[in-house]
C-alpha positions as CSV (number, residue, x, y, z in Angstrom):
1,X,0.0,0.0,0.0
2,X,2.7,2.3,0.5
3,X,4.6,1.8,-2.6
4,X,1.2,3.2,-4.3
5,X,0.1,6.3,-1.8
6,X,0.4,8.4,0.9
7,X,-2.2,8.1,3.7
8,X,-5.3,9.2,3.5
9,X,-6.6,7.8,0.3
10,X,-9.7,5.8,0.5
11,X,-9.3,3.0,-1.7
12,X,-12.7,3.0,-3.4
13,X,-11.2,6.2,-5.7
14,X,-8.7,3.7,-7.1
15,X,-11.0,3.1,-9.5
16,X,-12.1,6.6,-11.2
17,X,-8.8,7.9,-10.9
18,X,-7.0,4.7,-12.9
19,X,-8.7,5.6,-16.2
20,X,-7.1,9.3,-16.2
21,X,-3.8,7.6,-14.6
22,X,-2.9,5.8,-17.9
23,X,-2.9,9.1,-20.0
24,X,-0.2,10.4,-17.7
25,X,2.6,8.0,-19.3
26,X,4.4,11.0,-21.4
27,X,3.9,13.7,-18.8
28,X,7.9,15.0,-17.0
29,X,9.8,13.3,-20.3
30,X,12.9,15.5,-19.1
31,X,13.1,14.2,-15.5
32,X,14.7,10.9,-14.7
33,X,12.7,10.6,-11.4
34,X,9.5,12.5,-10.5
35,X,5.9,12.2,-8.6
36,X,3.0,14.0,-8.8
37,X,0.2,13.9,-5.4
38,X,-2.3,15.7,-4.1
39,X,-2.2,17.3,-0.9
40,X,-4.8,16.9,1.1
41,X,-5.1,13.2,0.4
42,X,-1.7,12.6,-0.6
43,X,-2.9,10.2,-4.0
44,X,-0.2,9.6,-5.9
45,X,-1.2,10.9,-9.5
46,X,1.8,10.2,-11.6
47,X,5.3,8.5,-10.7
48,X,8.2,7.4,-12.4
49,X,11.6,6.1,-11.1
50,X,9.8,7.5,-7.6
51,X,11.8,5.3,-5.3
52,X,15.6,5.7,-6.8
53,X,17.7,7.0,-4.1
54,X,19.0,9.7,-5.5
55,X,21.1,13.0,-4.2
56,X,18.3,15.7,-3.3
57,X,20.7,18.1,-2.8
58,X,18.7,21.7,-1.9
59,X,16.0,20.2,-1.5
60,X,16.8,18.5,1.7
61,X,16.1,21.5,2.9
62,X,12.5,20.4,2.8
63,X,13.3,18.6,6.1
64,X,15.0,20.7,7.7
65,X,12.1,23.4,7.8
66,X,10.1,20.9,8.6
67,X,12.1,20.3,11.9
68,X,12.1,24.1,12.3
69,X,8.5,24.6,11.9
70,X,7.9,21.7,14.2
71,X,10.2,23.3,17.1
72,X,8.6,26.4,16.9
73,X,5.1,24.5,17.4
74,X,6.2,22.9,20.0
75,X,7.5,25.7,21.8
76,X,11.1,24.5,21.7
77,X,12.0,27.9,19.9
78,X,10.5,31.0,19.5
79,X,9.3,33.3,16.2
80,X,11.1,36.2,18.0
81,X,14.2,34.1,19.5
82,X,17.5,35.5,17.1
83,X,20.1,33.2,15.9
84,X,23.8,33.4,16.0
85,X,25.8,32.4,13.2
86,X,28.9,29.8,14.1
87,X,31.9,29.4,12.8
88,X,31.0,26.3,11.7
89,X,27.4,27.9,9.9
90,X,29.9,31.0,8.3
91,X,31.8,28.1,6.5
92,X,29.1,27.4,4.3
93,X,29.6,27.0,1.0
94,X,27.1,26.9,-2.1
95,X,23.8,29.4,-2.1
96,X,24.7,31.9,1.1
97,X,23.6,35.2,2.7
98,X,27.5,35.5,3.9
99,X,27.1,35.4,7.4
100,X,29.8,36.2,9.7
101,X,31.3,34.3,12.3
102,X,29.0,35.9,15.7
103,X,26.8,37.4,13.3
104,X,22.7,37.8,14.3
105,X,20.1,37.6,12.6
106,X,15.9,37.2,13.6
107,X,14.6,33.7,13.1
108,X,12.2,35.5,10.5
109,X,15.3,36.7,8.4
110,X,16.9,33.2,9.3
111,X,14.3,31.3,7.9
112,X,13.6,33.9,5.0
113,X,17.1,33.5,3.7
114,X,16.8,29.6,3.7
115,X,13.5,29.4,1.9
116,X,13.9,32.3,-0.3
117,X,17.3,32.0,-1.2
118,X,18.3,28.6,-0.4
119,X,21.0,30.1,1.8
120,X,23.3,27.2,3.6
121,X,24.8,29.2,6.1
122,X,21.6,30.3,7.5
123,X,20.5,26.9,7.4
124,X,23.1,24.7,9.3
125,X,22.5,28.2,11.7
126,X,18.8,27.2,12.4
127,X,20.0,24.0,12.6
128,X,22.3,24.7,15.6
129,X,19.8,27.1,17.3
130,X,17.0,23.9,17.1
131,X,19.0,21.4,18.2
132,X,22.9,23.0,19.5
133,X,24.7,21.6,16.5
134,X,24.1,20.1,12.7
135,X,25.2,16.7,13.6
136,X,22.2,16.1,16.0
137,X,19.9,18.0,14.1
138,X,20.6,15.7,10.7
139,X,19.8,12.9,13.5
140,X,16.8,14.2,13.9
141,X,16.0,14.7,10.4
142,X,16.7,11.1,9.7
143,X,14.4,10.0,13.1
144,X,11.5,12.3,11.9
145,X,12.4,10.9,8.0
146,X,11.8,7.0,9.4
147,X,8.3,8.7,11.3
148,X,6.8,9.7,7.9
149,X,7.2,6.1,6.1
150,X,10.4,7.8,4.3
151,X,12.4,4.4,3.7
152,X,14.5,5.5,0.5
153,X,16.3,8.4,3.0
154,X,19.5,8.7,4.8
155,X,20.5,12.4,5.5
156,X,24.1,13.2,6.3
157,X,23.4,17.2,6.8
158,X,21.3,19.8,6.3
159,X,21.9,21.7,3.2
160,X,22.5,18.9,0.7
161,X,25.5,20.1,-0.5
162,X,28.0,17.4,-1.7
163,X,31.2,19.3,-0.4
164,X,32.6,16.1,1.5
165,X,32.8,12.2,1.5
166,X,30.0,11.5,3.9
167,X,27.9,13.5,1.5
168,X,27.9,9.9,-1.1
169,X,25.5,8.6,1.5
170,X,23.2,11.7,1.1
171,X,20.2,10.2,-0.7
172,X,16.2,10.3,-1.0
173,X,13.7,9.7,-3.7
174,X,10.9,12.2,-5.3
175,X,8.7,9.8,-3.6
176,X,10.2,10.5,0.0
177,X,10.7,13.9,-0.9
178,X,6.6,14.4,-2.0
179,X,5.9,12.6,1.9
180,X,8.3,15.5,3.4
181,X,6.7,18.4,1.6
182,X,3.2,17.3,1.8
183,X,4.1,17.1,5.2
184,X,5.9,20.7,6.0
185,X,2.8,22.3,3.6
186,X,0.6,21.5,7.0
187,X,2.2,24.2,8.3
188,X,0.4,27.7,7.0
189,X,3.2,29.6,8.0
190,X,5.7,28.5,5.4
191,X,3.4,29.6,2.8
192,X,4.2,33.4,3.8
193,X,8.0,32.7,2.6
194,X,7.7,30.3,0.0
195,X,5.5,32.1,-2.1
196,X,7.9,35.7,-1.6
197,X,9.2,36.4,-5.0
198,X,11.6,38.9,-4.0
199,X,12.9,40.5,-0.4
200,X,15.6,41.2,1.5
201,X,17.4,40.7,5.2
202,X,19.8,43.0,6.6
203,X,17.4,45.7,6.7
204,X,17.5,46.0,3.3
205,X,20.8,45.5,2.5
206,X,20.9,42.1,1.0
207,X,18.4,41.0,-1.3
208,X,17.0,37.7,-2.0
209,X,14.7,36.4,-5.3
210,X,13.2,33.5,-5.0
211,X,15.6,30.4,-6.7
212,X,11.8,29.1,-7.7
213,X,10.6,30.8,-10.6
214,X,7.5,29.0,-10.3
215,X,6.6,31.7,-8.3
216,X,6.5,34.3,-10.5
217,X,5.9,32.4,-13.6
218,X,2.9,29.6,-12.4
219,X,-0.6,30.9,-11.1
220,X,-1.1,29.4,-7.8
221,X,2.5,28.2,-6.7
222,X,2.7,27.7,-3.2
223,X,6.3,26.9,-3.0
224,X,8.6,24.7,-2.5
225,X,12.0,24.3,-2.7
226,X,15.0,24.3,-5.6
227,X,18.1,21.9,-5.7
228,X,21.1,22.2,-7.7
229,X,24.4,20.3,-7.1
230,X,26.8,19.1,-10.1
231,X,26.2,15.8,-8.6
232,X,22.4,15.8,-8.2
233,X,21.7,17.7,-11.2
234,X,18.6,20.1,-11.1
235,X,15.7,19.0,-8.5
236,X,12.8,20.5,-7.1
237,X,9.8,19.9,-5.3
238,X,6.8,22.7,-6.6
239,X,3.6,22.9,-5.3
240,X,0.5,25.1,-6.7
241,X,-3.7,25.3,-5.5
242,X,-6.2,26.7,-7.7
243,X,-9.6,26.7,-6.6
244,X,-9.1,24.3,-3.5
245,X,-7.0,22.3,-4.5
246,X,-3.0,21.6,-4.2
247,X,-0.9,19.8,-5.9
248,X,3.1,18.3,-4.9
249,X,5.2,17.7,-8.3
250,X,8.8,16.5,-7.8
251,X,11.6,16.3,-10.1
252,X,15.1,14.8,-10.0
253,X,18.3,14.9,-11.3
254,X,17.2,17.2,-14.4
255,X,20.2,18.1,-16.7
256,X,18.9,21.8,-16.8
257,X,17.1,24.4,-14.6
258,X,14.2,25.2,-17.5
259,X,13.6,21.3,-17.9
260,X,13.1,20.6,-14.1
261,X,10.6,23.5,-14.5
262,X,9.3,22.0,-17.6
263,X,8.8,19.0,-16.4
264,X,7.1,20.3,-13.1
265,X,4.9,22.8,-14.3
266,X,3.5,19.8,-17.0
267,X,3.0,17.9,-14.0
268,X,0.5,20.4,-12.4
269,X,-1.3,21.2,-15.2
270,X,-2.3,17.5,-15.5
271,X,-3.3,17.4,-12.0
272,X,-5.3,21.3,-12.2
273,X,-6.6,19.5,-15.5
274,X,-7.8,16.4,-14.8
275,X,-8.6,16.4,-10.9
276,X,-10.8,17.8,-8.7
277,X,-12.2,17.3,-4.9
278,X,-15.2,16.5,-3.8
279,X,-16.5,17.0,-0.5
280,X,-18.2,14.2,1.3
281,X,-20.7,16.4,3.5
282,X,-24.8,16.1,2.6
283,X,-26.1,19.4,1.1
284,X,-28.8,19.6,4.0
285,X,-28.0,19.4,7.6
286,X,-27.9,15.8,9.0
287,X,-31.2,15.2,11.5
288,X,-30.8,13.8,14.9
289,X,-31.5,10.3,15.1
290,X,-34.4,9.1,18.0
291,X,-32.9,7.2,21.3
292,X,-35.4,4.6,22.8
293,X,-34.6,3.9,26.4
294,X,-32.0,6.4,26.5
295,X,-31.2,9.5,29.0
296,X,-31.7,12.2,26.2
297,X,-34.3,11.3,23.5
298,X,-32.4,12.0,20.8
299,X,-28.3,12.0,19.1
300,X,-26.7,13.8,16.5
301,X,-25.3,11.9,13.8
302,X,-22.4,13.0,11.7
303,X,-19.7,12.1,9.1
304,X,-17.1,9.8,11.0
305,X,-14.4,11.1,8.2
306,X,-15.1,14.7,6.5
307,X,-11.9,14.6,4.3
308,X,-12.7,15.8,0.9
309,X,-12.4,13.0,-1.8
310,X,-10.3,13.0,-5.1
311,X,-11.4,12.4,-8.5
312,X,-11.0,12.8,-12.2
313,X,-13.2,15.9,-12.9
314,X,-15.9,14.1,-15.1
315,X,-16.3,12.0,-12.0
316,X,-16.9,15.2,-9.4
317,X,-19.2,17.1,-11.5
318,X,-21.3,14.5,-11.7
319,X,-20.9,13.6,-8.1
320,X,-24.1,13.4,-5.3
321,X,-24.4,12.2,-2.1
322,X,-27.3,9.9,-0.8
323,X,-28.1,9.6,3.0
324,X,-28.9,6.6,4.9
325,X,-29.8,7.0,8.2
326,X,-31.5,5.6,11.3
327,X,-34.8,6.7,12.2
328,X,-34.5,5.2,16.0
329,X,-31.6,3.8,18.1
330,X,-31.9,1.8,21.5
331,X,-29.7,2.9,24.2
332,X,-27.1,2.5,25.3
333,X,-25.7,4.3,22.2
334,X,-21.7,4.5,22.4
335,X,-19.9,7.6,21.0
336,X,-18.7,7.1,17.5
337,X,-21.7,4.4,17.1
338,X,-22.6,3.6,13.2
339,X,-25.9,5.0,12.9
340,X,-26.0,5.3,8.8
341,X,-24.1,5.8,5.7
342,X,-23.1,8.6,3.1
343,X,-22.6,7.3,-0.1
344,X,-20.6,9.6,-2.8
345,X,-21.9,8.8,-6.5
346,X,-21.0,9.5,-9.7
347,X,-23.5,8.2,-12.0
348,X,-22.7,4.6,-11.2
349,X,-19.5,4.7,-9.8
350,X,-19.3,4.9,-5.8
351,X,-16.7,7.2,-5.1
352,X,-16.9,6.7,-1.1
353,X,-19.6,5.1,1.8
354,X,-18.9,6.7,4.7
355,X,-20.0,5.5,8.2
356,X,-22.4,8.1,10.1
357,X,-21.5,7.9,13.4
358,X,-23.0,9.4,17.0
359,X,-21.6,12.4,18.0
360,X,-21.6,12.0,21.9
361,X,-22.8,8.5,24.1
362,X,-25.9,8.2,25.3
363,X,-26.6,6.2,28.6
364,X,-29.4,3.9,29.2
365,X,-32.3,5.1,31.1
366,X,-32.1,2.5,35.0
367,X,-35.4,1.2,36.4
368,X,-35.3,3.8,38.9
369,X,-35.1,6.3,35.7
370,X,-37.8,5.1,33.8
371,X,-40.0,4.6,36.7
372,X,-39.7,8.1,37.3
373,X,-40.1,9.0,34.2
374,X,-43.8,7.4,34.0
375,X,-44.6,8.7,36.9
376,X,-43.9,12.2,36.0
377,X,-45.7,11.6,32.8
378,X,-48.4,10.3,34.8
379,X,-48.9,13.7,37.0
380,X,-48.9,15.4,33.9
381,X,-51.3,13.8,32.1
């Protein structure tokens, strides 16, 4: 199952999707490896040569924003904190901001420089400030790699830069690198810095433009991240949403810049083409189903999963939902209890059936409880 997709894919789509699948075979002709998913539900869409461990090189930095973004989540740093630049970050070599041995910057500009600019130094800087110095953060990068199902990855640092002998062992695949950016997209924040074009840090005094021209060039990009080594050849991982939804289109070991663009930018206009979402929720407001026995006379059902659902655009025009539902329960009625069904149709096809479930538990009225009860009724009446 993992081989195929990311989590979150209910298998039932397999189906609608396959036909559209097939037509994908000449899509990213430039790009020895590449993958194409969608977001939310993380369907793989497209893939070819998407496990061949491969040098990432920049775009390892996928992770290591991810780590960031998680630490600052979790408290462990702080948007405000500013970060000092080692020797060891000031060595640097590659894409830089030249940072100077004691030099500080704001996390902000930190992290600015890194996804705008792909800047190394400022990298292996938050690296140090998250977790005191690179080699323990690149443990942690391979830790939270092996938490995400990422089994074609072993990270030596946290640039991807192939300046030493270690750096031989430095390899993913465009289908690990799809699980780490669907992942780090979770986080909205990133958004505000991958989609900059142009800025600057310094207080103005060094610029930065965006190494992903994607941004300028491709309605909707949302990021993600560039990677050019002479050994990994021209990579990137580019995501774009129009009109809900977001696509992940990765690219490896391209001979040329404009061809790993090429070759993305064909992989999102199948997806924006072809693909659409459908959301599982009834038009009208789900009724609350009758409790006999029970301590409250009545529960409210809803959708046990509300995740929208993925299909080829024929499929969600097309698509309606019929409800199935209980009229009466007995009690005791458990919290998350089956009480129906919503099932997503497209003509024919069944897209989804999703379980209706009770929202909260409803205890069962005791002797004592429903002797009172028809006693009270009794005075009433």
């Amino acid at each position: 199952m993992k081989r195929r997709l990311l989590c979150g894919l209910l298998a039932v789509l397999l189906l609608p999707l396959a036909a559209v699948s097939v037509r994908a075979a000449d899509l990213a002709e430039t790009a020895p490896s590449a993958i194409l998913i969608e977001q939310s539900t993380g369907t793989v869409l497209f893939e070819k040569n998407d496990h061949e461990k491969l040098a990432p090189a920049s775009v390892t930095k996928v992770m290591t924003l991810l780590l960031v973004m998680e630490a600052l989540d979790e408290g462990r740093i702080g948007w405000d904190d500013t970060v000092t630049a080692s020797e060891a970050a000031a060595a640097k070599g590659g894409s830089q901001i030249y940072l100077e041995v004691g030099e500080q910057l704001s996390l902000r500009e930190m992290l600015k420089a890194v996804v705008v600019s792909s800047a190394n130094d400022c990298a292996c800087a938050l690296a140090e400030h998250v977790a005191g110095s690179e080699e323990a953060f690149v443990a942690r990068m391979n830790e939270r790699a092996a938490e995400l199902g990422m089994e074609d990855t072993h990270f030596v640092n946290c640039t991807g830069l192939d300046d030493g002998e270690a750096a031989k062992e430095h390899r993913t695949s465009a289908y690990d690198i799809a699980l780490m950016s669907r992942e780090l997209l979770k986080h909205d924040e990133i958004r505000e810095y991958t989609t900059i074009w142009m800025d600057s840090v310094r207080d103005g005094q060094f610029g930065l433009s965006n190494t992903n021209k994607l941004v300028r060039f491709y309605q909707g990009t949302t990021g993600l991240k560039t990677g050019f080594t002479s050994g990994a050849g021209y990579c990137l991982s580019a995501s774009a949403e129009r009109d809900g939804i977001e696509f992940i289109a990765v690219v490896m070991a391209c001979k040329t810049s404009d061809e790993r663009f090429t070759a993305a930018k064909s992989l999102l206009d199948y997806g924006f083409a072809n693909y659409a979402l459908v959301s599982p929720e009834p038009a009208e407001p789900l009724p609350p189903v009758a409790v006999r026995l029970g301590t409250v006379s009545q529960v409210q059902a809803r959708l046990a999963e509300a995740e929208p659902l993925l299909a080829g655009k024929s499929a969600a025009a097309k698509a309606e939902r019929v409800v199935e539902l209980a009229e009466s329960v007995e009690a005791p009625v458990e919290a998350g209890q089956k009480l129906g069904t919503v099932t997503v149709r497209a003509g024919e096809t069944v897209l989804a059936e999703i379980p209706l479930v009770a929202e909260e538990a409803v205890a069962r009225l005791t002797w004592w409880d429903a002797a009172r009860l028809i006693l009270r009724r009794a005075c009433l009446g």
